[in-house]
C-alpha positions as CSV (number, residue, x, y, z in Angstrom):
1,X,0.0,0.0,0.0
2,X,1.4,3.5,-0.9
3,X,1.5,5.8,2.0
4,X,3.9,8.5,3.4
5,X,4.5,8.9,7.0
6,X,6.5,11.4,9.5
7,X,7.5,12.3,12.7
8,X,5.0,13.4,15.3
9,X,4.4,13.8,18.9
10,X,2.2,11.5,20.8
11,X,0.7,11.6,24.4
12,X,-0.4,8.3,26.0
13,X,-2.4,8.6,29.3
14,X,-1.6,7.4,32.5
15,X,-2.8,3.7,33.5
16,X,-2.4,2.4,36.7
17,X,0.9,0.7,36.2
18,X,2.6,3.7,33.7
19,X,2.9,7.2,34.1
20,X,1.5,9.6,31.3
21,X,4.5,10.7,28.6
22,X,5.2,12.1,25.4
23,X,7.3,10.4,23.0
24,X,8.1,11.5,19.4
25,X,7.1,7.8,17.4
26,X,6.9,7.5,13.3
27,X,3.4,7.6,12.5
28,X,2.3,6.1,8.7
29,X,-0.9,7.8,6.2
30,X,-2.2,6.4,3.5
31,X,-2.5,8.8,0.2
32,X,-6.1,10.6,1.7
33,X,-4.2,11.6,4.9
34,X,-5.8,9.0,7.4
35,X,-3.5,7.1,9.5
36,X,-2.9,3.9,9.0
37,X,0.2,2.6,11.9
38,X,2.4,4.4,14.2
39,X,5.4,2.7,15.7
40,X,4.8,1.3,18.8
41,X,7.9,2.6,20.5
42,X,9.2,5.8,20.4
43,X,11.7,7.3,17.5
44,X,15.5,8.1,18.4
45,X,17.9,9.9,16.4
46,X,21.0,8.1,15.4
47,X,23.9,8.1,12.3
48,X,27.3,7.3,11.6
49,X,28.7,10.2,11.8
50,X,28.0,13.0,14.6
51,X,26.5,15.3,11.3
52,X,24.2,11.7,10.4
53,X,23.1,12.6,14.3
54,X,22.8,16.3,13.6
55,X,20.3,15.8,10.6
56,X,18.5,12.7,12.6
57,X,18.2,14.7,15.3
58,X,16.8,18.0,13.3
59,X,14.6,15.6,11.4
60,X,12.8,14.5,14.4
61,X,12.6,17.8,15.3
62,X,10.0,18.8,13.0
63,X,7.6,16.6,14.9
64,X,7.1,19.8,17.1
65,X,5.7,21.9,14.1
66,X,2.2,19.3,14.2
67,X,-0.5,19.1,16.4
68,X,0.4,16.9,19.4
69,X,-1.4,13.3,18.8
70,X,-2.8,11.6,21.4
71,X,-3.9,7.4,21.7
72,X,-7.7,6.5,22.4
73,X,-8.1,2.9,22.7
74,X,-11.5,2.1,20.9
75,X,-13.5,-1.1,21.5
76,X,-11.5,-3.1,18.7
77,X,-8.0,-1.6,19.3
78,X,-6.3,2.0,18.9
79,X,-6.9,5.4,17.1
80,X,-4.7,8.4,16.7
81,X,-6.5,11.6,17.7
82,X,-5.6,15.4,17.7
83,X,-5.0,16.3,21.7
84,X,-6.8,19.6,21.1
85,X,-10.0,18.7,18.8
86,X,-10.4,15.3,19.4
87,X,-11.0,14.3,15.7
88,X,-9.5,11.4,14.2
89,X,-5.1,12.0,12.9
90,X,-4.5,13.7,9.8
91,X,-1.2,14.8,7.8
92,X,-1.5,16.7,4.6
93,X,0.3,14.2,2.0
94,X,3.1,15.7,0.1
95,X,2.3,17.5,-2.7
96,X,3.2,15.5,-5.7
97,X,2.4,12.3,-4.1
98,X,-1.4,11.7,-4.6
């Protein structure tokens, strides 16, 4: 299936054994926009060279310029939503890819 995905922030709530966090994780689209995975632990820059870092590290980065997403468990499984409006994970595809 041809997708696109990116960096983005993502809140998970407290539960009685964890502690509520944010985590940067790579989240996947399809081509309308709707997410379709997210990786299930969080993203961490690395390279082979300190630069490889520098531009991991910058890359992740641009997580901060989205919406903060947040994880609603749903009565078969998981959803993405946006922390402030509550509607359902979106990204914009890039243009030239649809």
């Amino acid at each position: 299936m041809a997708g696109f995905w990116n960096y983005r922030v993502i809140f998970c709530e407290a539960t009685k054994d964890e502690a509520a966090q944010y985590q940067i994780h790579e989240v996947e689209y399809n081509l309308n926009g709707k997410v379709t995975n997210w990786s299930e632990t969080g993203a961490a820059p690395f390279g082979t060279t300190l630069d490889e870092l520098k531009d991991d590290s910058m890359r992740l980065n641009t997580a901060f310029e989205k919406p903060v997403l947040k994880v609603v468990r749903k009565t078969r499984g998981y959803e993405l939503v946006d922390i402030e409006t509550g509607e359902e994970a979106f990204a914009e595809p890039p243009a030239g890819l649809t």
